[in-house]
VOBA-1610 file (N, C-alpha, C; in pm, whole numbers, padded with zeros to 5 digits, always signed):
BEGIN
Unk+05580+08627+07545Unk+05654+08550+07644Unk+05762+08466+07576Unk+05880+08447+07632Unk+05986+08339+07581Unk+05935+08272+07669Unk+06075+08128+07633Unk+06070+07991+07745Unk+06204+07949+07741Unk+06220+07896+07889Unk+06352+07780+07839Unk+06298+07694+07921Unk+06399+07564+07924Unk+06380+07452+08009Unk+06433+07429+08119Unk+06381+07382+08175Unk+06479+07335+08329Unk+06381+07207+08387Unk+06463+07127+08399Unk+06466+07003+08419Unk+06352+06926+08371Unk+06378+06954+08192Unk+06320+06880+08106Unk+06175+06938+08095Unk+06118+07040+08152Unk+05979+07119+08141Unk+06009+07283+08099Unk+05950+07265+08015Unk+05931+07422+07951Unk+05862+07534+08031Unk+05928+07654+08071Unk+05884+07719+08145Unk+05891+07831+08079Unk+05761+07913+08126Unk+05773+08022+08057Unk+05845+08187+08114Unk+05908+08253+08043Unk+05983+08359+08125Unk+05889+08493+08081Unk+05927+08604+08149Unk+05848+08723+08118Unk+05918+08764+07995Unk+05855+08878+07934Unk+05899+08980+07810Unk+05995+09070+07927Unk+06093+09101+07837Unk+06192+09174+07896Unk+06166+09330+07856Unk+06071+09362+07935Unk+06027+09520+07877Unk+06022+09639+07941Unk+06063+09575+08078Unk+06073+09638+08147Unk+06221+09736+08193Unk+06230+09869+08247Unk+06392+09897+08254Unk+06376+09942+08430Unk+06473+09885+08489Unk+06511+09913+08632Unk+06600+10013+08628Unk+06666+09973+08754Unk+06756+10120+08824Unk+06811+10032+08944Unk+06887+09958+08915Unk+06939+09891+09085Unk+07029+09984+09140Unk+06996+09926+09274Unk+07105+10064+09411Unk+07132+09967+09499Unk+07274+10000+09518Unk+07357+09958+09625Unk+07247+10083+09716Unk+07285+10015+09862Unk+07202+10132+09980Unk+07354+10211+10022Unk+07419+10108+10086Unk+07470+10158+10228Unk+07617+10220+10188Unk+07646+10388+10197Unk+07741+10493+10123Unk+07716+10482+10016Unk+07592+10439+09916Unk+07562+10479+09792Unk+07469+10555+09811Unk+07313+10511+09829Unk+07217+10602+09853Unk+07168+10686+09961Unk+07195+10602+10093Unk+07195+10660+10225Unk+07402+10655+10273Unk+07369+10769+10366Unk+07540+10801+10359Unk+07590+10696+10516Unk+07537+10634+10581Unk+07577+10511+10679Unk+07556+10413+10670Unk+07675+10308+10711Unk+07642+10125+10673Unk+07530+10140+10830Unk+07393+10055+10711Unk+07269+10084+10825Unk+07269+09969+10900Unk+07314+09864+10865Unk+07325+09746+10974Unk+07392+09801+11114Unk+07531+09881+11075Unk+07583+09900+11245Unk+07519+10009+11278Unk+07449+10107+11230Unk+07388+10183+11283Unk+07236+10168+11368Unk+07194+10040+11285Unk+07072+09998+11343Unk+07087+09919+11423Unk+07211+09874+11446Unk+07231+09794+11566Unk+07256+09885+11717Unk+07340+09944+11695Unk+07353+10021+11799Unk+07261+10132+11866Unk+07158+10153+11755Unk+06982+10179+11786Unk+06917+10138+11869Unk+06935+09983+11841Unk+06865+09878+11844Unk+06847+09857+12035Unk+07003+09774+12024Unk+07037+09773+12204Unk+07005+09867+12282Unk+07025+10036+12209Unk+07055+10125+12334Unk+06877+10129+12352Unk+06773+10136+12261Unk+06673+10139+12246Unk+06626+10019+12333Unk+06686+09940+12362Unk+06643+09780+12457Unk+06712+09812+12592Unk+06778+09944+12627Unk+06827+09958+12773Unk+06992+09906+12730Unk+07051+09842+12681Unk+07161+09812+12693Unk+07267+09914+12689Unk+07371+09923+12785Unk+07501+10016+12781Unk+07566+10031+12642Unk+07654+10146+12614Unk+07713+10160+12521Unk+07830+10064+12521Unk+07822+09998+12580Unk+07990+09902+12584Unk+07925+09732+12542Unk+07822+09728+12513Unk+07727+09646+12450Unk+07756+09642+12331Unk+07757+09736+12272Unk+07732+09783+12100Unk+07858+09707+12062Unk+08006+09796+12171Unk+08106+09795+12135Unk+08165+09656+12157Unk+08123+09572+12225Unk+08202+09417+12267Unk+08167+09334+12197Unk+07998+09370+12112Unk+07925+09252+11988Unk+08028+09320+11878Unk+08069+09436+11806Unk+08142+09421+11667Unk+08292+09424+11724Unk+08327+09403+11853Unk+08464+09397+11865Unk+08495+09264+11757Unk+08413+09137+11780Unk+08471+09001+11674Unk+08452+09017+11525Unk+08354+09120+11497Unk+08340+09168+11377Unk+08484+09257+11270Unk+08529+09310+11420Unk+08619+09406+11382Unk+08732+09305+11383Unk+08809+09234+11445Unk+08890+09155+11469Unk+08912+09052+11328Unk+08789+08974+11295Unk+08774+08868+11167Unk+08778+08997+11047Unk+08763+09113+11045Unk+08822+09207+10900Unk+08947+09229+10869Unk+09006+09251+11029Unk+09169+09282+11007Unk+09214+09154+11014Unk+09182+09043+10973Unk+09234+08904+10975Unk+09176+08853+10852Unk+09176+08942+10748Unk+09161+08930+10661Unk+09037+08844+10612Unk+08891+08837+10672Unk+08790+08789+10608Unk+08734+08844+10559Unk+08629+08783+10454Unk+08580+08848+10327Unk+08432+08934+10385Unk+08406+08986+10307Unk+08280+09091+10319Unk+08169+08981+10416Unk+08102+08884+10254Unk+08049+08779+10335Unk+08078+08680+10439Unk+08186+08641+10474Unk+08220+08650+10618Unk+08154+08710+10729Unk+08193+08827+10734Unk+08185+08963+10833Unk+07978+08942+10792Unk+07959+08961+10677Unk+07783+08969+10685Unk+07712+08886+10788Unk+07791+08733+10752Unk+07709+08652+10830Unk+07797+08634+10972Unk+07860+08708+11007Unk+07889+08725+11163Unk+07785+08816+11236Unk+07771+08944+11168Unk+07672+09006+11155Unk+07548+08983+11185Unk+07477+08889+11128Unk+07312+08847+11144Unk+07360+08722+11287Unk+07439+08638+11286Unk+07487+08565+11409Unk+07453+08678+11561Unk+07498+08753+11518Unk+07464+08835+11655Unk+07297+08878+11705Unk+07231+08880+11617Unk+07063+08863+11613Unk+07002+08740+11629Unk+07071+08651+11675Unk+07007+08494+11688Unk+06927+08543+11800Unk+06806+08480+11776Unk+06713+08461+11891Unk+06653+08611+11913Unk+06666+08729+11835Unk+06572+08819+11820Unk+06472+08833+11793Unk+06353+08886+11788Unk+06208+08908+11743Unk+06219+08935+11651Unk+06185+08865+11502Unk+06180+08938+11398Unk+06081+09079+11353Unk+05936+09022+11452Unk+05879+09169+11429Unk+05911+09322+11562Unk+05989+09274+11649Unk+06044+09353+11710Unk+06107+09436+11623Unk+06241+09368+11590Unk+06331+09425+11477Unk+06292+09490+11358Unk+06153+09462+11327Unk+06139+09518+11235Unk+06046+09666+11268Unk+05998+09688+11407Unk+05911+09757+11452Unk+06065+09924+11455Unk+06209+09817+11536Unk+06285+09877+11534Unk+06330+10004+11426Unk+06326+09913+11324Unk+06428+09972+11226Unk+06302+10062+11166Unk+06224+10082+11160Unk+06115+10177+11092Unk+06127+10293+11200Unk+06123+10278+11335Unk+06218+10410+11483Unk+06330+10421+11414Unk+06436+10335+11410Unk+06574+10370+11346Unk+06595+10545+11199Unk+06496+10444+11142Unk+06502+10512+10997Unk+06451+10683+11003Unk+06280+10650+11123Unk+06285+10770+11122Unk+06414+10901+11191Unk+06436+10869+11316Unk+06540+10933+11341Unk+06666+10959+11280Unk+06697+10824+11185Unk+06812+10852+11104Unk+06774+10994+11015Unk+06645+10946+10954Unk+06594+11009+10852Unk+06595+11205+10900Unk+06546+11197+10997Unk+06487+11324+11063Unk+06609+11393+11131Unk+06700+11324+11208Unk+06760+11383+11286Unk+06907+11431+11260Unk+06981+11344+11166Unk+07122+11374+11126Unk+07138+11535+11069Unk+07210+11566+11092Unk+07268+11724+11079Unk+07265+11685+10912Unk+07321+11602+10834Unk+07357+11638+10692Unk+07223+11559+10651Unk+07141+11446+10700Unk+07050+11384+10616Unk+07104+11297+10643Unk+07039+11177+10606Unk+07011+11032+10567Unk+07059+11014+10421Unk+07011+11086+10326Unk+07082+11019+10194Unk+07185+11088+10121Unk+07232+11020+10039Unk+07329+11084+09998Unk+07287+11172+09859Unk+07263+11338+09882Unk+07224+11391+09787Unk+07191+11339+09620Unk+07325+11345+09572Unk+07309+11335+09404Unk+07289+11174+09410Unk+07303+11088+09486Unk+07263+10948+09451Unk+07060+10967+09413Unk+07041+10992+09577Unk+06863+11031+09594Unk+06825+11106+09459Unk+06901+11199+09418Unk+06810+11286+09322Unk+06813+11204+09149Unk+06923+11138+09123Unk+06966+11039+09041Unk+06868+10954+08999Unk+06828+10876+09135Unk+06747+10796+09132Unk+06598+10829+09137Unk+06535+10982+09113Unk+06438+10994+09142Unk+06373+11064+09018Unk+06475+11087+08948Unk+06499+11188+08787Unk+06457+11002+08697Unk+06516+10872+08771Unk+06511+10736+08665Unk+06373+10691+08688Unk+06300+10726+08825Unk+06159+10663+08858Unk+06078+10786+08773Unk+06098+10908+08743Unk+06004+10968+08668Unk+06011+10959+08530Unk+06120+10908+08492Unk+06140+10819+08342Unk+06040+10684+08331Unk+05985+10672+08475Unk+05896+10483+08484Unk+05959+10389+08466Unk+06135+10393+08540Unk+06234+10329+08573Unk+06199+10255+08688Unk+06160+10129+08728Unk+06138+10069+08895Unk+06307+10101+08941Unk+06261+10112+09046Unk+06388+10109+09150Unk+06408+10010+09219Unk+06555+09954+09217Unk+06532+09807+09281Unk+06638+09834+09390Unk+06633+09803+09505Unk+06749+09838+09592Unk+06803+09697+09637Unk+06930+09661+09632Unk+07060+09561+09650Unk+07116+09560+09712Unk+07115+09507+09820Unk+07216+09562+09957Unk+07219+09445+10000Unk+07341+09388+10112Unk+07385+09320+10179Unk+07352+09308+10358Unk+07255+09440+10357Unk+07112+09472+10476Unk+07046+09371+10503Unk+06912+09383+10575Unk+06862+09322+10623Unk+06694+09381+10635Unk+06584+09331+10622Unk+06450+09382+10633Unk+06436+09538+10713Unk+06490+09516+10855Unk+06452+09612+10903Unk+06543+09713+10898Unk+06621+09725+10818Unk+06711+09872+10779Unk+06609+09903+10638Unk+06626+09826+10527Unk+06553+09809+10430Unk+06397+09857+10402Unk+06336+09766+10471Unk+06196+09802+10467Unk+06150+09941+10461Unk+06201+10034+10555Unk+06115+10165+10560Unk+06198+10233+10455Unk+06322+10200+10395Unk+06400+10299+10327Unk+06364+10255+10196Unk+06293+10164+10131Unk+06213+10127+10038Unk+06094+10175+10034Unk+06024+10173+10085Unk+05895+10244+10102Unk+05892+10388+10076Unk+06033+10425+10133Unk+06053+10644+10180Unk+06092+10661+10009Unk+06187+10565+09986Unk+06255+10591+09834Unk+06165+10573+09687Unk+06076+10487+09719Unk+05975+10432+09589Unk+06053+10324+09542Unk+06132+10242+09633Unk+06159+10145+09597Unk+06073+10001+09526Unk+06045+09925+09450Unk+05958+09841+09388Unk+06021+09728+09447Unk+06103+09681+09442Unk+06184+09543+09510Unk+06319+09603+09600Unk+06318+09451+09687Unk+06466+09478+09779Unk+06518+09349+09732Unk+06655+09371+09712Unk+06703+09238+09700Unk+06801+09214+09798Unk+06794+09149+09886Unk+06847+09199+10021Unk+06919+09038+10109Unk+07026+09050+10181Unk+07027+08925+10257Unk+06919+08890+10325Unk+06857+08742+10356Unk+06767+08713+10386Unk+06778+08628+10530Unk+06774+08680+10675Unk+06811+08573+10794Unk+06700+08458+10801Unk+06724+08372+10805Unk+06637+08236+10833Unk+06551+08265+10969Unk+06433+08250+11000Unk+06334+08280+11065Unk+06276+08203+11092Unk+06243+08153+11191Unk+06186+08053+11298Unk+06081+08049+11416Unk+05919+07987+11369Unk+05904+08021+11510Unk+05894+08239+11539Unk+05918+08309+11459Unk+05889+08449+11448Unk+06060+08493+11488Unk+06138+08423+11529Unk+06288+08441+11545Unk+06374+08417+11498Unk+06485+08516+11466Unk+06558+08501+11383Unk+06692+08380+11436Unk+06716+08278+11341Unk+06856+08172+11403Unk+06974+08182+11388Unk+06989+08331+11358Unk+07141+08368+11337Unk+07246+08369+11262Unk+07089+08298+11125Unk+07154+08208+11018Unk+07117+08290+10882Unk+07131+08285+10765Unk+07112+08372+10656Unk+07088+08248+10557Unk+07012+08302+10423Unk+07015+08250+10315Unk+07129+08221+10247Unk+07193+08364+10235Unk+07296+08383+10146Unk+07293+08547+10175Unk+07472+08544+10217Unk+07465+08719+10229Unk+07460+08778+10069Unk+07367+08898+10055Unk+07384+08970+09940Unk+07507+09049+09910Unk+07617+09016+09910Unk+07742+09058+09848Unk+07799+08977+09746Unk+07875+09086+09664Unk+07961+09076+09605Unk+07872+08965+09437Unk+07918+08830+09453Unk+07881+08767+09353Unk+07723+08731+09318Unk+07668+08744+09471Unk+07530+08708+09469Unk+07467+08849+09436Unk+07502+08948+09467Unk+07429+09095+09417Unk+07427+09071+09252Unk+07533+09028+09192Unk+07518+09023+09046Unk+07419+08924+08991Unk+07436+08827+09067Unk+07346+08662+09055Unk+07248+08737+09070Unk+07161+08805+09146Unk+07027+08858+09173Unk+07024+08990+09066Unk+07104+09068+09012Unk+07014+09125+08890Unk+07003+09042+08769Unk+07067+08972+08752Unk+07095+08868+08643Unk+06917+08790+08643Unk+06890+08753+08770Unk+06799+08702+08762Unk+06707+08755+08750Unk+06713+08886+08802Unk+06584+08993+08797Unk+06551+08980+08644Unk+06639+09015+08554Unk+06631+09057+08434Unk+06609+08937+08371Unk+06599+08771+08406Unk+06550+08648+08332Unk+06362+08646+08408Unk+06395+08650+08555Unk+06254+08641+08580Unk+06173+08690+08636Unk+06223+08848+08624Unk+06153+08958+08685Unk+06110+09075+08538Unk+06138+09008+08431Unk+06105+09048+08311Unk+06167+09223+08255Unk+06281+09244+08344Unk+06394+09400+08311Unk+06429+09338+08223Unk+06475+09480+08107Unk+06527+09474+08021Unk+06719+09509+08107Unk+06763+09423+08134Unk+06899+09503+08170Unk+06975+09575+08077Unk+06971+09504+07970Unk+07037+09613+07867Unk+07020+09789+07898Unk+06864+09776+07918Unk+06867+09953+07908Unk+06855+09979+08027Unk+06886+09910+08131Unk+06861+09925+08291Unk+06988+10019+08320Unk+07024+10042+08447Unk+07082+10125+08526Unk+07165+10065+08666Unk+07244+10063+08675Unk+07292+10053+08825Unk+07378+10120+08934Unk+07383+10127+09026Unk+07456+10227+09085Unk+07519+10193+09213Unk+07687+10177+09221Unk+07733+10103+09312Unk+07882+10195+09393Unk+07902+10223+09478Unk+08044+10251+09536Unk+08139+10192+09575Unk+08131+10029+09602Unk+08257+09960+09638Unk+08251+09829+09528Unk+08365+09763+09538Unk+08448+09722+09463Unk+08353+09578+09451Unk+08268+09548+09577Unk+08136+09467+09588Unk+08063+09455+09543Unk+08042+09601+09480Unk+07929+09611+09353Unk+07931+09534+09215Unk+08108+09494+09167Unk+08130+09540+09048Unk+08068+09418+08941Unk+08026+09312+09025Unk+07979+09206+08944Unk+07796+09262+08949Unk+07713+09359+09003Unk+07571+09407+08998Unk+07629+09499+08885Unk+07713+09595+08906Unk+07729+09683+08783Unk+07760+09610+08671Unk+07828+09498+08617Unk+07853+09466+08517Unk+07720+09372+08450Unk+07629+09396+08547Unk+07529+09304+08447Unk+07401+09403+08412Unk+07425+09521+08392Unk+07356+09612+08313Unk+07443+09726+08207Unk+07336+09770+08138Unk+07407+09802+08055Unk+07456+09993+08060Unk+07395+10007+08164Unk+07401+10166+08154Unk+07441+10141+08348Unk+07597+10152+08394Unk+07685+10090+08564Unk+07686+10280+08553Unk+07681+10319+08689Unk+07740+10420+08719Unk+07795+10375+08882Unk+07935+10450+08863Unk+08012+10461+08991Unk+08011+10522+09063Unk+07954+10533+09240Unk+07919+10656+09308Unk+08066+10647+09372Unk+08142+10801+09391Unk+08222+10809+09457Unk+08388+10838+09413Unk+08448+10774+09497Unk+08589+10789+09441Unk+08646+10631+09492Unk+08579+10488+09504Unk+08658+10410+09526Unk+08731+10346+09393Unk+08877+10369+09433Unk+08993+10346+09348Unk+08984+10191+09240Unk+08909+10101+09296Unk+08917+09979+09203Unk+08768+09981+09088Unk+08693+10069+09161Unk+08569+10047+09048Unk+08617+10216+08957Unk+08677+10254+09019Unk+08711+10422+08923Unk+08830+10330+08794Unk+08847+10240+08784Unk+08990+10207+08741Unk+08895+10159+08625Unk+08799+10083+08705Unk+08744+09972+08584Unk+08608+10050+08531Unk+08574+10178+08589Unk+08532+10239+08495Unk+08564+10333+08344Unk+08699+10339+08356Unk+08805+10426+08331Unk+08787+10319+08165Unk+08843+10219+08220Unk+08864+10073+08127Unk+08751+10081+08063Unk+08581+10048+08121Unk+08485+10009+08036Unk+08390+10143+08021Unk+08421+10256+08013Unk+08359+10343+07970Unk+08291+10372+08028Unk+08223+10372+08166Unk+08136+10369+08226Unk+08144+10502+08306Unk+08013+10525+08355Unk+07958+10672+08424Unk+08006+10676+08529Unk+08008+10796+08585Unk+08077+10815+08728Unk+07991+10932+08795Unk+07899+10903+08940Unk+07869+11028+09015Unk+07916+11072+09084Unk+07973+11141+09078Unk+08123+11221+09239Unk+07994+11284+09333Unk+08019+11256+09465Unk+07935+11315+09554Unk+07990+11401+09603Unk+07930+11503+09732Unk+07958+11569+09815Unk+08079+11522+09922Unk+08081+11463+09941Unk+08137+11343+10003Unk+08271+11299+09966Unk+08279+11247+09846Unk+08389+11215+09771Unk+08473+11349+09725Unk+08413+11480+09714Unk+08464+11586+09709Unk+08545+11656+09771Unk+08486+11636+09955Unk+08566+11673+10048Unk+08706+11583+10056
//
């Protein structure tokens, strides 16, 4: 065991012996952002019209082209779930997943990501999945994947209901903040760890391991892979 201090008491940290595999989810491992998909599950699954779906991300859509940031748009996002059942929602998204899972003409995941990641868990790589999601997209797609941890936005919960409110959305700087930490107090070795990201959101989770691969063809992490030497998986997807 090492130690450091924090606020004047010696604490002890794990051996770093362990090697992960972090995953972006949403167009990295599964091929749809599962929040709007599980939303629009969600309502039609509660009786609500299709013009429901469309009038809750109309403000979603509006605050992007007005230039707000990812986390912005996240926590507009969970705002629209105020006063939901959290175990409703979560009863939801496990229906969601299967049908996603079962029913899409091409699949649920995105081929060479899934097989990537399943070639690093038979190495006795944990799989850690990083997304800017939410439990009930998450939950069953952790479980289906052999996921070991989610590191995931977290909505504040009340009373069994959600307040519309979040911890902290998992994007961008906080995805990196959370492997960083994995690897102080979740005892990964990041050095020999793995990560795997497609947007430009990722690039602070990819830079805090030592073995980043880039899923895809987005132009700002292809640039800065180009720069730091780093791996690249072209999908099916990115092909067409």
């Amino acid at each position: 065991m090492t130690s450091t201090v924090f606020g004047g008491a010696r604490t002890a940290l794990p051996t770093t012996s362990r090697v992960g595999v972090f995953s972006d989810v949403d167009e990295t491992l599964i091929r749809v952002k599962s929040m709007f998909r599980f939303l629009e599950f969600y309502l039609e699954r509660r009786g609500e019209p299709a013009a429901t779906y469309q009038r809750l991300i109309a403000g979603l859509r509006s605050s992007a082209q007005r230039g707000a940031s990812r986390s912005e748009i996240n926590r507009g996002y969970y705002r629209l779930l105020g006063g939901e059942d959290a175990r409703r929602l979560s009863e939801a998204g496990h229906a969601w997943f299967i049908a996603e899972r079962d029913e899409s003409p091409d699949g649920l995941y995105v081929p060479e990501v899934a097989d990537a990641l399943a070639g690093h868990r038979r190495r006795g790589h944990e799989l850690v999945l990083v997304s800017g999601s939410f439990f009930a997209c998450l939950d069953p797609i952790a479980s289906d994947a052999g996921a070991g941890r989610v590191l995931a936005t977290r909505p504040v919960i009340r009373r069994g209901e959600l307040t519309g409110e979040v911890l902290a959305p998992m994007i961008g700087p906080a995805k990196g903040r959370a492997v960083r930490l994995s690897g102080l107090l979740g005892g990964f070795d990041l050095a020999r760890s793995s990560a795997y990201g497609d947007h430009s959101s990722d690039l602070e989770m990819l830079q805090q391991v030592g073995r980043p691969v880039v899923v895809g063809d987005h132009p700002e992490l292809l640039a800065h892979a180009r720069r730091a030497g780093w791996s690249r998986l072209t999908t099916g997807a990115a092909r067409r």
